[in-house]
C-alpha positions in Angstrom: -5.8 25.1 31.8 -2.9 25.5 29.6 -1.7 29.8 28.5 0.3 30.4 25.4 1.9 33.5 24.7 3.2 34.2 21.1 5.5 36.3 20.0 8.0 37.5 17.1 5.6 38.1 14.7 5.5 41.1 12.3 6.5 42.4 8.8 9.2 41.4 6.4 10.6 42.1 3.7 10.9 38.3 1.1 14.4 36.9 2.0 14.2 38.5 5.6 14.2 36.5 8.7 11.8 36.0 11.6 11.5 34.3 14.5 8.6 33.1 16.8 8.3 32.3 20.5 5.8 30.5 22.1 6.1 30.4 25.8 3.4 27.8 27.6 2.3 28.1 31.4 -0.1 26.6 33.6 -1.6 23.6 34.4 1.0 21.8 32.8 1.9 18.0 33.6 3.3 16.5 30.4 3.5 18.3 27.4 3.3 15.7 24.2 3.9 18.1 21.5 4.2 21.4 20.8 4.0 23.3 17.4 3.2 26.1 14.5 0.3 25.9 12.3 -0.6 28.9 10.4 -3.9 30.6 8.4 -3.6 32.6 5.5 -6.9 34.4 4.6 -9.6 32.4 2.8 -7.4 29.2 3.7 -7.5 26.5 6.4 -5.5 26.0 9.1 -1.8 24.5 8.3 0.8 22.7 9.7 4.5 24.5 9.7 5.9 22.4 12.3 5.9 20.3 15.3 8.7 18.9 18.0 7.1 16.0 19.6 8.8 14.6 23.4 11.8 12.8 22.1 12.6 15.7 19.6 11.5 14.4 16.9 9.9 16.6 14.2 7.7 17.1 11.5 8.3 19.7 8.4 5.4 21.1 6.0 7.0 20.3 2.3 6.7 24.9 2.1 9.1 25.2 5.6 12.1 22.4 4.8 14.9 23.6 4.6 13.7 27.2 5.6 11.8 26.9 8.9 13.8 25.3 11.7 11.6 24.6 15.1 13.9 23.9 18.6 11.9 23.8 22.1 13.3 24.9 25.5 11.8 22.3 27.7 12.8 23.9 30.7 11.3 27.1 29.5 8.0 25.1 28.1 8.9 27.2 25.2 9.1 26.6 21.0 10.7 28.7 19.3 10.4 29.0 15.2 13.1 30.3 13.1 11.6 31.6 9.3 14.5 32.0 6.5 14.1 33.1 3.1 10.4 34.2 4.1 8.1 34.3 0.7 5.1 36.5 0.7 3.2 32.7 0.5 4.5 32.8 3.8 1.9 35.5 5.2 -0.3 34.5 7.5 -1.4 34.2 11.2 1.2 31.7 12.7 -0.8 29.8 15.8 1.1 27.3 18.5 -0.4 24.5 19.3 0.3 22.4 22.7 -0.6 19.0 23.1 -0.5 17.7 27.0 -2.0 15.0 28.2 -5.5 16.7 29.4 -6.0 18.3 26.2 -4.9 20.7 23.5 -4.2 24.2 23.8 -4.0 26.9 20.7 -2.6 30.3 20.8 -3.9 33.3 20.3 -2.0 33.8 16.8 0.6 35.9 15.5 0.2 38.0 12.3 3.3 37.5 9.9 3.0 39.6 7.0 6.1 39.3 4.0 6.3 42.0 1.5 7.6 41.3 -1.9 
């Protein structure tokens, strides 16, 4: 079994700044990928981000240039940085860890960006 624990969510005013931390523990033996999706209501399930082994990474076309994800390996951590939030940007923010048994969700993380 894989644990996330978010954190860093909250409200915003638009242009404001947030950032998320997603700390994994457990049964971890190699972790493959670790990332943000996020679900605003009446929509599905999004990618933001993800850092795969190797750092490489992968931008939605809505977080370039805005959204800058980083992992602390040593930590088992990803980390989000939001910029120039938009109110589109409300929603619950989920990490996602992909290790080689499995893949592991979050709990979720409500980020809410006033206009």
């Amino acid at each position: 079994q894989v644990q996330l624990v978010e954190s860093g969510g909250g409200l915003v005013q638009a242009g404001g700044s947030l950032r998320l931390s997603c700390a994994a523990s457990g049964s971890i033996f190699s972790i493959n990928a670790m990332g943000w999706y996020r679900q605003a209501p009446g929509k599905q399930r999004e990618l933001v981000a993800v850092m795969v082994n190797g750092g490489t990474t992968n931008y939605a076309d809505s977080a370039k240039g805005r959204f800058t994800i980083s992992r602390d390996n040593a930590k088992n951590t990803v980390y989000l940085q939001m910029n120039s939030l938009k109110p589109e940007d409300t929603a619950v923010y989920y990490c996602k860890c992909t290790v080689v048994d499995g893949i592991y969700w979050g709990q979720g993380t409500q980020v809410t960006v006033s206009s």
